[in-house]
C-alpha positions in Angstrom: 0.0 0.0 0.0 1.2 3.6 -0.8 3.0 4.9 2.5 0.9 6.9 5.0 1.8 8.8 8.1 -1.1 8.5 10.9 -1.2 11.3 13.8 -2.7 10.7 16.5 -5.2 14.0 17.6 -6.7 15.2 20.8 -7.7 18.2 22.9 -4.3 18.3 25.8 -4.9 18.9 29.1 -1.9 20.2 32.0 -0.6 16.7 33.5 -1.1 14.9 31.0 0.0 15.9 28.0 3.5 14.5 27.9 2.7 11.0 29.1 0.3 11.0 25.9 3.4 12.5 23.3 5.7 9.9 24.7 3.6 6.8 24.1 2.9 7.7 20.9 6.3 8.4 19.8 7.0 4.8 22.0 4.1 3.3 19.8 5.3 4.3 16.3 3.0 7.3 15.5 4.2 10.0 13.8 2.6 12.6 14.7 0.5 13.8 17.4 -2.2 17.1 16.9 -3.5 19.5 19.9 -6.6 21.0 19.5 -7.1 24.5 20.0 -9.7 25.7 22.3 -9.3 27.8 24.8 -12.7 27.0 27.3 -12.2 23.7 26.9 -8.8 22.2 26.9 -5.1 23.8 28.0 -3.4 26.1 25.8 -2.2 24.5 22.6 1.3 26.2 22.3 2.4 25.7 25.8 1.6 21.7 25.8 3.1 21.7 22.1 6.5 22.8 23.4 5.9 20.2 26.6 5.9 17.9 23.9 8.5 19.2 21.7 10.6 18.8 24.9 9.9 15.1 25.9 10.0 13.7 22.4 13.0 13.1 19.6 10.9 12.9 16.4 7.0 13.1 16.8 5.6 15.5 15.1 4.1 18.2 16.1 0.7 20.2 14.7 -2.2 22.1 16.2 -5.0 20.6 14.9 -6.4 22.9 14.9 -6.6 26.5 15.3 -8.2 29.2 14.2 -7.7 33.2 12.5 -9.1 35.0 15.2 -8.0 34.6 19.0 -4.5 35.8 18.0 -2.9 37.8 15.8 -1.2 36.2 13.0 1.7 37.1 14.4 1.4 35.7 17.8 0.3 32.8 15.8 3.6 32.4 13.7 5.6 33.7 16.7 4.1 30.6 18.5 4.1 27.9 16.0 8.1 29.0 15.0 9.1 28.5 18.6 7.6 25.2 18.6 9.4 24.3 14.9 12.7 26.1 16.6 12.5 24.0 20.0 11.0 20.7 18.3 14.6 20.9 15.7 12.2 21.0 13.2 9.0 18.9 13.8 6.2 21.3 13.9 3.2 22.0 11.8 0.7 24.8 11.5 -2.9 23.2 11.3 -5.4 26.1 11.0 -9.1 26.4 9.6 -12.2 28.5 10.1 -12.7 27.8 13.5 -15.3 26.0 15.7 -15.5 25.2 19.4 -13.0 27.9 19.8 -15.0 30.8 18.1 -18.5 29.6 20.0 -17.4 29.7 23.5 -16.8 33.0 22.4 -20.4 33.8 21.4 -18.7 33.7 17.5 -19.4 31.8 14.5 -16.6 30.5 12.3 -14.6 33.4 10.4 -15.5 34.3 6.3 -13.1 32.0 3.7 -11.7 35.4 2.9 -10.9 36.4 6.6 -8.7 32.9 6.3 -7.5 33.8 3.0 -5.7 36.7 4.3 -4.2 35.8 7.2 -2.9 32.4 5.3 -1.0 35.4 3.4 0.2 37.4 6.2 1.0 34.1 8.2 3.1 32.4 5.3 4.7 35.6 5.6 5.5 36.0 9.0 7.0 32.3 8.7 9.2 33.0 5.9 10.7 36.3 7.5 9.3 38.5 5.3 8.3 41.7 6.5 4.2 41.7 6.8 2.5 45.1 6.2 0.7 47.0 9.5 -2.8 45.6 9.3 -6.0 46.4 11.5 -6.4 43.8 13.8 -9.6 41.4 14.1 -12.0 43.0 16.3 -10.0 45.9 17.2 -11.0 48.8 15.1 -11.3 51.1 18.5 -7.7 50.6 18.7 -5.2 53.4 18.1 -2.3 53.3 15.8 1.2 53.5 17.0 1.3 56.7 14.3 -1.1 58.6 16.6 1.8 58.3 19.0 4.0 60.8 16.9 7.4 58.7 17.8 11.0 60.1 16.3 10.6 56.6 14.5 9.2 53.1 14.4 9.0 50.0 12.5 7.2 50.6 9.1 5.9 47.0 9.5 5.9 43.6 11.1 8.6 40.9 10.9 9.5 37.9 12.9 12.8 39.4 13.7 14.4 36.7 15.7 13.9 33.4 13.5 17.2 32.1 13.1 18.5 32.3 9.7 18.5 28.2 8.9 14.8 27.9 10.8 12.7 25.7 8.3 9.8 27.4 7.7 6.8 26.1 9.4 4.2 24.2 6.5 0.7 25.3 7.2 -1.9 23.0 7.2 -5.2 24.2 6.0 -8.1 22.1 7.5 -10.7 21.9 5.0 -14.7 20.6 4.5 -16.0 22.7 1.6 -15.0 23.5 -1.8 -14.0 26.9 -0.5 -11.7 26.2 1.8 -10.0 23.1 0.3 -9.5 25.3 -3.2 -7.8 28.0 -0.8 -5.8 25.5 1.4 -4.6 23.8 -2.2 -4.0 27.0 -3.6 -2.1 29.1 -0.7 -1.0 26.1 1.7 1.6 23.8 2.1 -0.6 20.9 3.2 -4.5 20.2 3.2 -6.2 17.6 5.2 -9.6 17.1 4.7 -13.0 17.2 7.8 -14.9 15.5 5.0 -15.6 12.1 6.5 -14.1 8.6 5.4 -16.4 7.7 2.7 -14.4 7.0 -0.2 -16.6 9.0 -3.0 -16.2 12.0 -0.7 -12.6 12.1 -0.2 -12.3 11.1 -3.9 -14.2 14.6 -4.9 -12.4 16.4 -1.9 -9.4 15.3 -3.9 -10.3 16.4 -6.4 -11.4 19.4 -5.8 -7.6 20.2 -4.3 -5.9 18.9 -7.1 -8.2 21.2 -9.2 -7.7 24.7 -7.7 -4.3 23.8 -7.3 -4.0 23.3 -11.4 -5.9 26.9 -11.3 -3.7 28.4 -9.5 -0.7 27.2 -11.0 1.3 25.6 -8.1 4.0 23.2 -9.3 4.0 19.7 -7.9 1.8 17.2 -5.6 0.8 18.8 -2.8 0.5 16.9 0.4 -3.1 15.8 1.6 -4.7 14.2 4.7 -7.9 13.5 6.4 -8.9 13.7 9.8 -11.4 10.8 10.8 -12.6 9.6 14.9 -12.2 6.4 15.0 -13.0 3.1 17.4 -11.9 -0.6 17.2 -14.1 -3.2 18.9 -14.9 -6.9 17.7 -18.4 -5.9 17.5 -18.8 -3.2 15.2 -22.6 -2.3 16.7 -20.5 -1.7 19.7 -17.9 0.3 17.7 -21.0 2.9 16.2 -22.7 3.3 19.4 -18.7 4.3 21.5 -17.9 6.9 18.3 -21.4 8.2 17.5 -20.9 11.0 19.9 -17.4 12.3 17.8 -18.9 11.5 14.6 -21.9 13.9 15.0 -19.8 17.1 16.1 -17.2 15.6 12.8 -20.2 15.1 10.7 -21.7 18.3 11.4 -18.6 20.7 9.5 -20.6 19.1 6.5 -23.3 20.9 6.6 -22.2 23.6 9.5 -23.9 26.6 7.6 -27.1 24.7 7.0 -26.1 23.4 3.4 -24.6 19.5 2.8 -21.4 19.9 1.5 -20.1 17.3 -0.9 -21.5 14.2 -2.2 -24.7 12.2 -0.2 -27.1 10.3 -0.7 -31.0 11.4 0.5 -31.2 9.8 3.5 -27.2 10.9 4.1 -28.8 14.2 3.9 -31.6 13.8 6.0 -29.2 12.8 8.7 -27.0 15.9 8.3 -30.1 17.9 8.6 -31.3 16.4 11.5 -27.5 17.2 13.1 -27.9 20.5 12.3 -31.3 21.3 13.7 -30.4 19.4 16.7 -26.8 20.5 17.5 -25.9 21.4 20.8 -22.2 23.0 21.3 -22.7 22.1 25.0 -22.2 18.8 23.7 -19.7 18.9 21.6 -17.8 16.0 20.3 -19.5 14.1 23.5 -21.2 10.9 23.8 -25.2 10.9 24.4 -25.0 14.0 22.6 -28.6 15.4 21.1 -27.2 15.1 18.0 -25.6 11.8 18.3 -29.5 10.7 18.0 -29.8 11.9 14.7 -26.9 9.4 13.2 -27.6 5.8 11.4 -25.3 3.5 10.9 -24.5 4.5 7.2 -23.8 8.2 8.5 -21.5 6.6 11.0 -19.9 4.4 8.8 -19.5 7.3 6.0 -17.8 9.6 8.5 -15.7 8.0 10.4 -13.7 4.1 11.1 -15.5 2.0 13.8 -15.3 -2.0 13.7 -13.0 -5.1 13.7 -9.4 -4.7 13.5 -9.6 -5.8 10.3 -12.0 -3.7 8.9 -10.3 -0.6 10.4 -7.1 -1.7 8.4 -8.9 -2.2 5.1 -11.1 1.2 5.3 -7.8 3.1 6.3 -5.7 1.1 3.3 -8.5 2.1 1.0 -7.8 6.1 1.9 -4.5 5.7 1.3 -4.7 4.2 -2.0 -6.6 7.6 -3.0 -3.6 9.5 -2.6 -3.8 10.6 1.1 -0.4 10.2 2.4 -1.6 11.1 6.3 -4.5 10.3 8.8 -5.2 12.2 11.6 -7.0 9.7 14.3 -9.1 11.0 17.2 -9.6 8.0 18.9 -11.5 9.7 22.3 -14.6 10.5 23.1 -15.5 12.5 26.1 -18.0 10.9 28.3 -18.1 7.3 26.2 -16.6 3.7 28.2 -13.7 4.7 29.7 -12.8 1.1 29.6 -13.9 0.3 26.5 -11.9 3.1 24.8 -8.9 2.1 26.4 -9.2 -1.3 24.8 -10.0 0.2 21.5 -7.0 1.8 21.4 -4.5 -0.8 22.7 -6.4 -2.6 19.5 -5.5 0.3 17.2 -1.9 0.6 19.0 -1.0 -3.5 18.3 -3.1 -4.9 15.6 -4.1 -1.7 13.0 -0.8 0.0 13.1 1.4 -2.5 12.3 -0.3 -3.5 9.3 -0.1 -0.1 8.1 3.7 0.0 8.1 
């Protein structure tokens, strides 16, 4: 099977966080990714570096974060301390924003909000100077001009990246044709919040591969996807422990009130049904009000849940589309603790290897 780099993803909490990095570099992964929200979990940067610290060669990406609770250049400042720190090993994972926004009383920011800073961020990581730009939310704010100073910097660099400092790749985390044309037209990488159902990757592929033509950007660009996943014998068992993550996953789909990508009718009755009922409360947790809305072909179209077997044929099967990484969330707040546990000592000795 093509080669494929899986990552394993979760939100990182203080205590915790370095026991988790370790065992998955002990376990073969090759990559772990934080998620980046601020009411619920610890702050992304400062567990990154914990792990950056405790590990030799994990990789290292937020996974992900989001254009508005920093300045791109507290972003890049962060995420380049992490790549300088790491020797190397960190990625810049970064969408529209969710969980983060909401506890905020926001909705996710416009494509061309992220457009923009995707420009001023690339910038700020290549040490290129970045023009003076009005902050997100801070129009009452004065300019340093009104200050009258003798002199001042004309614009914004990130003036202490060391001169052999990779530059970070940014990662754009992408569910509709909007976003995945402007991750594979102005980013390094794109992984894909579109489910595991093969026609949907297929036209999230190409869709990428499309705008990237458009655009005229030389070369294969890298893609992922980012799928929850279970193993269990019983694969009713399997559904019913990740139903709680795939309704929060299943919901970017159709986040705006509109299905995005390919679905059948009663796929999209489903999706509906997640939407009217969502509850952020609930988030990514099991027993969730939206959880009810899922059947078994919803589950099964976004996300892995079954044998060990299965699991390794379904995650084969995205590979051989031309996805050469996998971002895993195997947890899911409030489901079996025990059961969980065993699902991922299952992933850890029997799904992995076979992937290698």
């Amino acid at each position: 099977m093509p080669e494929v780099e899986l990552w394993s993803v979760r939100l990182a909490f203080p205590g915790a966080t370095v026991r988790w990095a370790r065992r998955c570099e002990d376990e073969g992964w090759d990559g772990i990714g934080v998620g980046d929200s601020q009411n619920l979990a610890a702050d992304v940067y400062t567990e990154l570096a914990l792990a950056a610290v405790a590990t030799t060669s994990l990789g290292l990406s937020t996974a992900v974060t989001n254009p508005l609770t920093r300045h791109p250049a507290v972003t890049a400042g962060a995420i380049a301390t992490i790549q300088a720190e790491s020797g190397g090993r960190a990625v810049l994972g970064i969408g529209r924003g969710d969980s983060a926004l909401a506890h905020l009383g926001l909705a996710p920011v416009a494509v061309s909000v992220l457009a923009h800073q995707l420009d001023q961020l690339r910038g700020y990581l290549d040490g290129d100077e970045v023009a003076f730009d009005e902050p997100l939310g801070t129009a009452a704010v004065r300019s340093s001009a009104d200050l009258h100073l003798a002199g001042g910097p004309t614009g914004s660099r990130l003036e202490w990246l060391p001169a052999d400092l990779a530059p970070v790749p940014i990662d754009v985390f992408a569910t509709g044709p909007k976003v995945i044309a402007l991750g594979a037209s102005r980013a390094d990488r794109v992984t894909f919040a579109v489910g595991s159902d093969p026609a949907r990757l297929r036209w999230a592929i190409e869709t990428a591969r499309a705008a990237r033509a458009r655009a005229g950007r030389p070369g294969d660009q890298p893609l992922g996807a980012f799928v929850p996943m279970v193993v269990h014998p019983d694969q009713a068992v399997a559904r019913a422990l990740v139903a709680g993550a795939v309704a929060s996953f299943a919901r970017f789909s159709v986040m705006h009130g509109q299905v995005l990508g390919p679905v059948d009718e009663a796929q999209r009755r489903a999706l509906d049904d997640i939407y009217a009922a969502y509850d952020m409360n609930s988030h990514f947790t099991s027993g969730s009000p939206q959880s009810a809305a899922l059947t078994d072909d919803v589950i099964d179209a976004f996300c892995v849940a079954g044998p060990p077997a299965y699991c390794v044929d379904r995650l084969t099967e995205m590979a051989e589309l031309g996805l050469s990484r996998i971002f895993i969330n195997a947890g899911v707040p409030g489901a079996d603790t025990n059961e969980l546990q065993a699902s991922r000592r299952r992933l850890v000795d029997e799904v992995l290897p076979a992937l290698r």
